[in-house]
Backbone as XML, in Angstrom:
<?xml version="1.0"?>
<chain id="A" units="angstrom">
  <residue number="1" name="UNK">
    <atom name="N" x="-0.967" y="-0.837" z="4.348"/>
    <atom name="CA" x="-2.327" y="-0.659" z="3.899"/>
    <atom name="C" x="-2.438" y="0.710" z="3.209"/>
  </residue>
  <residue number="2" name="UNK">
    <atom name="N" x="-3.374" y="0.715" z="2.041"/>
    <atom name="CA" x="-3.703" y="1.905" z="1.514"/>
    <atom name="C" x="-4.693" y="2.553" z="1.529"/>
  </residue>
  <residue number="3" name="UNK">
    <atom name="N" x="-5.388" y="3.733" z="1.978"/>
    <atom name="CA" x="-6.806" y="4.181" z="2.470"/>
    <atom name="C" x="-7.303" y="4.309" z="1.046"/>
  </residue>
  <residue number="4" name="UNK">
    <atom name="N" x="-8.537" y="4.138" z="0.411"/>
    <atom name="CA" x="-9.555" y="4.277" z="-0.751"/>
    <atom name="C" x="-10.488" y="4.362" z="-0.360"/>
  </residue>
  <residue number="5" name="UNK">
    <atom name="N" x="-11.188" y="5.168" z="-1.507"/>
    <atom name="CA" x="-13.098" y="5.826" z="-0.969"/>
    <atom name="C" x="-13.622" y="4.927" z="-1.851"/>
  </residue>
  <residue number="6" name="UNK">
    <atom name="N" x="-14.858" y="4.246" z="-1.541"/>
    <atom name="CA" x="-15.908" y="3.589" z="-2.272"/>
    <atom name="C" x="-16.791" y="4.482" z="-2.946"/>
  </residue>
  <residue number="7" name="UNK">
    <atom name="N" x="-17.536" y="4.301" z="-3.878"/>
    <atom name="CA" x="-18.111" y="5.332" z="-4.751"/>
    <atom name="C" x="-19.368" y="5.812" z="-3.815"/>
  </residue>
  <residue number="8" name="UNK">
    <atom name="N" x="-19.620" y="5.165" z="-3.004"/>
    <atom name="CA" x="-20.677" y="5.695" z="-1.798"/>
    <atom name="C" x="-19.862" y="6.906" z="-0.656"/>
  </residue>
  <residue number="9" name="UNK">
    <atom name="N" x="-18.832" y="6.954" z="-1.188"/>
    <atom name="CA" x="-17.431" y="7.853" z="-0.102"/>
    <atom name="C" x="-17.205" y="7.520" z="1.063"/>
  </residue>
  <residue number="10" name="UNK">
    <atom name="N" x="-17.687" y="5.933" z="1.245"/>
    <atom name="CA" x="-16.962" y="5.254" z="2.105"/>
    <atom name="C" x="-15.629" y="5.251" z="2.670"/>
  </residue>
  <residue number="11" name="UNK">
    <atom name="N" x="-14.310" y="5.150" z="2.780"/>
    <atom name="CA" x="-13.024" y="5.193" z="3.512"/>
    <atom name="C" x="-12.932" y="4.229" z="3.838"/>
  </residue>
  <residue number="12" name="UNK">
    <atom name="N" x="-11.793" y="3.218" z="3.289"/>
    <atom name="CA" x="-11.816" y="1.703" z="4.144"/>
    <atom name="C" x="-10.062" y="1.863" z="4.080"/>
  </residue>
  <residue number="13" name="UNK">
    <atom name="N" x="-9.186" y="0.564" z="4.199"/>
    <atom name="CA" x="-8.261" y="0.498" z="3.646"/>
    <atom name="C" x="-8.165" y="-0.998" z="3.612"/>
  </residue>
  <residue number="14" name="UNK">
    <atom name="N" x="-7.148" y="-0.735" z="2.539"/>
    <atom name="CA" x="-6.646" y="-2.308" z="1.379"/>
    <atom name="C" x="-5.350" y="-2.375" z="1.589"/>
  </residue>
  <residue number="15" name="UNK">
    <atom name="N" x="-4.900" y="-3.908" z="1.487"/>
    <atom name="CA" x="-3.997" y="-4.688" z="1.632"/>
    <atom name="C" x="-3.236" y="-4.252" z="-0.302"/>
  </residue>
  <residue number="16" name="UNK">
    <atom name="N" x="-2.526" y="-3.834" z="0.071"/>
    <atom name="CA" x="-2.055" y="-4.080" z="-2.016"/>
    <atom name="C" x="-1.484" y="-5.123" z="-2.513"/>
  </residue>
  <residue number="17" name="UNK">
    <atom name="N" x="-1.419" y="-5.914" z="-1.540"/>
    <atom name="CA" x="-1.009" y="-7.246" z="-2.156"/>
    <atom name="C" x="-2.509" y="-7.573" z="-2.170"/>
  </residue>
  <residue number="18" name="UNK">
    <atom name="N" x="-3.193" y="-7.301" z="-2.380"/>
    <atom name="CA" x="-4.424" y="-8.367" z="-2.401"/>
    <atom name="C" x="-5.053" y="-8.177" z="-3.748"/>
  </residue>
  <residue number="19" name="UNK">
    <atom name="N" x="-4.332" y="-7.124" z="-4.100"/>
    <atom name="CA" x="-4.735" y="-6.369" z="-5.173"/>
    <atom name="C" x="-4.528" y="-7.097" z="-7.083"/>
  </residue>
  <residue number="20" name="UNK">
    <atom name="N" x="-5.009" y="-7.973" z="-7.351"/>
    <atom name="CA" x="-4.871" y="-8.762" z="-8.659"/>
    <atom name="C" x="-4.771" y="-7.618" z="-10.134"/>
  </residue>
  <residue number="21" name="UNK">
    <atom name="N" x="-5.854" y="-6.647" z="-10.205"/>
    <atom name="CA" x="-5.994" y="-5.839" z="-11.299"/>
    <atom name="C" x="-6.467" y="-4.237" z="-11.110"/>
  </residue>
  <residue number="22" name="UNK">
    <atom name="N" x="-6.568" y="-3.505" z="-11.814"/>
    <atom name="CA" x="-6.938" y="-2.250" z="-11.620"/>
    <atom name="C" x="-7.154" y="-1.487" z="-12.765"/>
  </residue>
  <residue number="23" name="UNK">
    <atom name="N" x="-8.633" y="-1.659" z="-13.314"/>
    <atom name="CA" x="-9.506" y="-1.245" z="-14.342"/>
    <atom name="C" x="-10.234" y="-0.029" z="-14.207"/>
  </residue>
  <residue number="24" name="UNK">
    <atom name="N" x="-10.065" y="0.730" z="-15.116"/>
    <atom name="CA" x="-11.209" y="1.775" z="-15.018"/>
    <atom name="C" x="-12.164" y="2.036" z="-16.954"/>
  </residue>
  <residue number="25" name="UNK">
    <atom name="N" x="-13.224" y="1.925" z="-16.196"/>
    <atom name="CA" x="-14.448" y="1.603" z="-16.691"/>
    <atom name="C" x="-15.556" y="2.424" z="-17.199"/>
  </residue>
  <residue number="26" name="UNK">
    <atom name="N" x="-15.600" y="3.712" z="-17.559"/>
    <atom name="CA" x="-14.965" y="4.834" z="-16.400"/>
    <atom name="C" x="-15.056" y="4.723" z="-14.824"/>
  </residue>
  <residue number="27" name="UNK">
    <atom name="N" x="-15.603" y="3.895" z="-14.392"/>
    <atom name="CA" x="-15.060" y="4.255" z="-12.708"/>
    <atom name="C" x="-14.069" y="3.222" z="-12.132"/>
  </residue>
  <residue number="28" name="UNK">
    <atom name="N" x="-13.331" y="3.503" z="-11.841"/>
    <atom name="CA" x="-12.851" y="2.645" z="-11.304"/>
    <atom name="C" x="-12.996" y="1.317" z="-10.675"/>
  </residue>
  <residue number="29" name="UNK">
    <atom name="N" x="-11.795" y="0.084" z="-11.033"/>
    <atom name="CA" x="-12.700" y="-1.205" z="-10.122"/>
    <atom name="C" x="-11.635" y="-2.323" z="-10.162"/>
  </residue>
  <residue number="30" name="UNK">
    <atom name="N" x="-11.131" y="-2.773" z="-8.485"/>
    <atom name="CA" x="-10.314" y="-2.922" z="-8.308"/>
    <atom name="C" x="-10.595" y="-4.906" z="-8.387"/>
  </residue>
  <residue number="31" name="UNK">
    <atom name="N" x="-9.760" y="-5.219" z="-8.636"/>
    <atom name="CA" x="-10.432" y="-6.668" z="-8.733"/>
    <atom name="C" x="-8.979" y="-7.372" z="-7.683"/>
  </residue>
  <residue number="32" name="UNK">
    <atom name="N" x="-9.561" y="-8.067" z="-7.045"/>
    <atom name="CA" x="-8.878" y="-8.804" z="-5.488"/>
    <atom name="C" x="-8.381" y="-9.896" z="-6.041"/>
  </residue>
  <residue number="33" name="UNK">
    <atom name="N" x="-7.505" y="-10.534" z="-5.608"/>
    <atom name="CA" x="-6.806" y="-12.195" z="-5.588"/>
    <atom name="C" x="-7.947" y="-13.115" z="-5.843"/>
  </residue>
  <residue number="34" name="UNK">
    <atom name="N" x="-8.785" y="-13.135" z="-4.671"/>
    <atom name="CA" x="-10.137" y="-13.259" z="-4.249"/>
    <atom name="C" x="-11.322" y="-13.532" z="-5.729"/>
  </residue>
  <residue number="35" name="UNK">
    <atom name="N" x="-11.346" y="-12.645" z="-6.454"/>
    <atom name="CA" x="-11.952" y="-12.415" z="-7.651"/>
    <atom name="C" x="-12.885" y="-11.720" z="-7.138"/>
  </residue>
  <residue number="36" name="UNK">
    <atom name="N" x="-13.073" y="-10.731" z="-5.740"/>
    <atom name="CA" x="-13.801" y="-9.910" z="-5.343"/>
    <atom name="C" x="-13.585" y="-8.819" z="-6.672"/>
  </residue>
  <residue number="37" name="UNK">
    <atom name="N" x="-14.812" y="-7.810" z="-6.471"/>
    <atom name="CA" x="-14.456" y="-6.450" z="-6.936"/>
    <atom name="C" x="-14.891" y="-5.291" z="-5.865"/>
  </residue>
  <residue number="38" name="UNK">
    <atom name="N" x="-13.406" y="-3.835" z="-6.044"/>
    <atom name="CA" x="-14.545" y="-2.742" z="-5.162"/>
    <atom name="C" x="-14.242" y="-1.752" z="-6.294"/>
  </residue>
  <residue number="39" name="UNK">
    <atom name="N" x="-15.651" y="-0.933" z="-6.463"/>
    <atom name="CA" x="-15.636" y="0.281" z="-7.335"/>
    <atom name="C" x="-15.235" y="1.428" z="-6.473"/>
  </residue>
  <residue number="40" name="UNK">
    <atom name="N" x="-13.862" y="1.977" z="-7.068"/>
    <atom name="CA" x="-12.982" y="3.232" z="-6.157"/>
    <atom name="C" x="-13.397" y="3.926" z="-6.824"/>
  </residue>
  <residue number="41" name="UNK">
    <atom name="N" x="-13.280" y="5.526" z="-6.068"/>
    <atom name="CA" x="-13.596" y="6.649" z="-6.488"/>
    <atom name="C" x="-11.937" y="7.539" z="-7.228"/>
  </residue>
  <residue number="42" name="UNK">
    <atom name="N" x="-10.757" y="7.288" z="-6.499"/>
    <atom name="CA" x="-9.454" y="7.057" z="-7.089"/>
    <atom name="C" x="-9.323" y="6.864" z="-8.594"/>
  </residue>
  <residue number="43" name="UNK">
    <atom name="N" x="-8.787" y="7.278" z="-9.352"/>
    <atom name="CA" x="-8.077" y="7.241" z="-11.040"/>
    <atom name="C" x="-7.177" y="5.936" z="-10.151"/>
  </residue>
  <residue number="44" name="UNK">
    <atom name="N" x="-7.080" y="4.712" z="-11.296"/>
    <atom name="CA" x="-5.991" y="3.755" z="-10.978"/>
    <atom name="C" x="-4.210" y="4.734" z="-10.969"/>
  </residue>
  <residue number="45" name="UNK">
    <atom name="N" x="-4.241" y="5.564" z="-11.620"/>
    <atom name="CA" x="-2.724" y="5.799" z="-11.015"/>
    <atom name="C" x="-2.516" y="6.817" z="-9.789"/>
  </residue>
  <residue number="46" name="UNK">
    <atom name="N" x="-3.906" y="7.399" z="-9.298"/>
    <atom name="CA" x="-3.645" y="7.560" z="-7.998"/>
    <atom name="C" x="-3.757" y="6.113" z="-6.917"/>
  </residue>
  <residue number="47" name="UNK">
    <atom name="N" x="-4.442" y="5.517" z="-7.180"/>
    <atom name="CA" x="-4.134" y="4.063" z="-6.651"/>
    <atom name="C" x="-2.644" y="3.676" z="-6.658"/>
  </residue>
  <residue number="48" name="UNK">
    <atom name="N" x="-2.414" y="3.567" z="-7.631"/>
    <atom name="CA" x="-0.899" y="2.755" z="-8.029"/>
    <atom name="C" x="0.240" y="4.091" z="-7.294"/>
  </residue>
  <residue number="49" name="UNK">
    <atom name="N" x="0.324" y="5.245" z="-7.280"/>
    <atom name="CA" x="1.094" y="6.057" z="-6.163"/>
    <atom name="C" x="0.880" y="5.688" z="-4.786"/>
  </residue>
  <residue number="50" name="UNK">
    <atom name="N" x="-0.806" y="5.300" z="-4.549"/>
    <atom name="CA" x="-0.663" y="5.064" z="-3.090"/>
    <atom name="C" x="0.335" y="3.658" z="-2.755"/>
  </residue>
  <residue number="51" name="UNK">
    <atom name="N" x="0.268" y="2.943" z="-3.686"/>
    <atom name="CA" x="1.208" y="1.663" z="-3.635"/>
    <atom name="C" x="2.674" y="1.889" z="-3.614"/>
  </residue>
  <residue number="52" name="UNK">
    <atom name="N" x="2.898" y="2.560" z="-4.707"/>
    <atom name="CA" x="4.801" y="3.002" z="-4.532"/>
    <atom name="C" x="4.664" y="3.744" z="-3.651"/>
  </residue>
  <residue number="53" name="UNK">
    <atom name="N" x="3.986" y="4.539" z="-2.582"/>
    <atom name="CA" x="4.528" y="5.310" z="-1.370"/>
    <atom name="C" x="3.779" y="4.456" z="-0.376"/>
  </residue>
  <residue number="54" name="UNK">
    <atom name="N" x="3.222" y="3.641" z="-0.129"/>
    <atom name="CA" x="3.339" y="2.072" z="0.740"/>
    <atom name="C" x="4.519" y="1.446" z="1.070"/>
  </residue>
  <residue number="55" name="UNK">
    <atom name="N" x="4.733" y="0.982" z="-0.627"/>
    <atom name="CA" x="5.978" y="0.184" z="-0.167"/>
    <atom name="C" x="7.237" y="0.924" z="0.001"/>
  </residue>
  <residue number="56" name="UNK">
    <atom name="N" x="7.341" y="1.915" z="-0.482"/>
    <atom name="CA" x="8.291" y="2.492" z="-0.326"/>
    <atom name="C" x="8.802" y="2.820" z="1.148"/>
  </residue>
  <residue number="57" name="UNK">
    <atom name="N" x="7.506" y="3.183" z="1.989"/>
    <atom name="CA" x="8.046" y="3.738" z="3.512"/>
    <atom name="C" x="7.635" y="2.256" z="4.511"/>
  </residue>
  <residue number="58" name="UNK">
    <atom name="N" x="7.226" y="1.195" z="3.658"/>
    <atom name="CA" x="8.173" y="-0.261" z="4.264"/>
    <atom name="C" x="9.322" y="-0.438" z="4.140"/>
  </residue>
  <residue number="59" name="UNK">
    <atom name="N" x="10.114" y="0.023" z="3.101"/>
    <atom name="CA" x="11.454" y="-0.384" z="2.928"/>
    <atom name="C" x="12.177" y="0.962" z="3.696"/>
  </residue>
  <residue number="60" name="UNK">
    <atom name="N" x="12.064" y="1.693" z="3.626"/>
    <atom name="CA" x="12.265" y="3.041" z="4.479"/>
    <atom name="C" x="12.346" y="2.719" z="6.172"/>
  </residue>
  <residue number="61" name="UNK">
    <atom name="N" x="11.300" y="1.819" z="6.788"/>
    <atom name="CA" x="11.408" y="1.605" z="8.143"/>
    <atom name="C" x="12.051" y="0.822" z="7.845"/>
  </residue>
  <residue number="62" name="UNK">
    <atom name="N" x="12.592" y="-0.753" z="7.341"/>
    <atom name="CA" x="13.226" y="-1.963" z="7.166"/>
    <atom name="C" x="14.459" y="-0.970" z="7.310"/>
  </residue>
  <residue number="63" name="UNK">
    <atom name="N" x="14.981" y="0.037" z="6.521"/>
    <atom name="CA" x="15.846" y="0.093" z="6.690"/>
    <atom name="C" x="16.687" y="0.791" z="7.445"/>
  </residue>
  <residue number="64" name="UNK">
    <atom name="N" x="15.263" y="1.427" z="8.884"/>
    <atom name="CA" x="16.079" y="2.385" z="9.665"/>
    <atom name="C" x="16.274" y="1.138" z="10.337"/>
  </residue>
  <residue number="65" name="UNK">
    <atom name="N" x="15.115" y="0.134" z="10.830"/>
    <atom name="CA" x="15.381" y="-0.717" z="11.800"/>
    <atom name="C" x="16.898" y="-1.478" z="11.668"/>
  </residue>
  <residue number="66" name="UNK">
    <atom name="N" x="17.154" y="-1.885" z="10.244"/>
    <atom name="CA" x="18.731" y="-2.614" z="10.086"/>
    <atom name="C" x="19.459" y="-1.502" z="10.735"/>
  </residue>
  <residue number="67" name="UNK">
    <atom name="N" x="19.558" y="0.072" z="10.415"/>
    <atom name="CA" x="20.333" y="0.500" z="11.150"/>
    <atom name="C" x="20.850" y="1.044" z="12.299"/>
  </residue>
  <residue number="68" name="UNK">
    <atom name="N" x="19.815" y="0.431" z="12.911"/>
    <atom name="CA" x="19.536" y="0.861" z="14.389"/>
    <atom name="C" x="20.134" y="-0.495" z="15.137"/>
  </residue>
  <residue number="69" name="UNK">
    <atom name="N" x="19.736" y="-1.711" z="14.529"/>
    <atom name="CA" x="20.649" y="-2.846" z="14.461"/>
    <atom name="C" x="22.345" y="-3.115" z="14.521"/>
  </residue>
  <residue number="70" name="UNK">
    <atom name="N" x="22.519" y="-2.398" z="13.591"/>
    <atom name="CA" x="23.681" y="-2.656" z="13.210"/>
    <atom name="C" x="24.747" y="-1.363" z="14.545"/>
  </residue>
  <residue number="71" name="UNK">
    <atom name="N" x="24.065" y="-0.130" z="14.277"/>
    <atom name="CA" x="24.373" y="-0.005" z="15.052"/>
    <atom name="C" x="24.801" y="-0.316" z="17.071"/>
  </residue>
  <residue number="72" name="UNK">
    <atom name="N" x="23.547" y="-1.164" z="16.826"/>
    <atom name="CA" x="23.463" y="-1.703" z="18.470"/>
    <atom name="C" x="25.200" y="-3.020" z="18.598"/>
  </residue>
  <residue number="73" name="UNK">
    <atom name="N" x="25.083" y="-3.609" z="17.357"/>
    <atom name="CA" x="25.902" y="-4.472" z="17.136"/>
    <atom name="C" x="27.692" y="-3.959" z="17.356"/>
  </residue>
  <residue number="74" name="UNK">
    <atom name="N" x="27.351" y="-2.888" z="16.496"/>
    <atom name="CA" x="28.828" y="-2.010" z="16.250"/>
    <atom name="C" x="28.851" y="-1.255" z="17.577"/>
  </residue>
  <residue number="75" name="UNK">
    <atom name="N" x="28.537" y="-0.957" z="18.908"/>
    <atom name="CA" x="28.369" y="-0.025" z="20.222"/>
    <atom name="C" x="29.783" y="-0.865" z="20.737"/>
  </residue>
  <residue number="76" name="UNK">
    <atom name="N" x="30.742" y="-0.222" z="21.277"/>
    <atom name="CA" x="31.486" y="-0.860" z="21.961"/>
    <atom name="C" x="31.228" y="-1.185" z="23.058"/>
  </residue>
  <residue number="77" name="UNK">
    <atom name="N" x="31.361" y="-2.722" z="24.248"/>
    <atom name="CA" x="31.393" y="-3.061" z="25.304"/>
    <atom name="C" x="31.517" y="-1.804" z="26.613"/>
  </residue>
  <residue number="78" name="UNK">
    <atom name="N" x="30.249" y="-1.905" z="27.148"/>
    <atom name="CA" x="30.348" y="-0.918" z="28.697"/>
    <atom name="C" x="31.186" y="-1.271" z="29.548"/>
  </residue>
</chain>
């Protein structure tokens, strides 16, 4: 999930997969799968950073967990 302020300076957070488009109008306005819209207070490429450092520290845990795995796998017999 990614935290965003509503133009009221609300604080919610969003799913970025839910995320279809990302227009600015000048204000920002995020348009959902859904065909919802929310007007962010965010520039879309601070949006779009909060997304590459989302997914990024998903693939970051995915990949301590494989190696915490692998390691358990590779432990020699007690």
């Amino acid at each position: 999930m990614i935290k965003l302020t509503k133009l009221n300076k609300s604080e919610f957070y969003l799913n970025p997969d839910l995320i279809k488009s990302i227009e600015e109008t000048p204000d920002t306005i995020v348009e959902l799968i859904n065909d919802d819209h929310i007007l962010i207070r965010e520039n879309p490429m601070e949006i779009i950073d909060k997304i590459i450092s989302y997914r990024a520290r998903i693939l970051r845990q995915s990949r301590q967990q494989l190696d915490g795995e692998d390691a358990v796998a590779e432990a020699p017999p007690p």
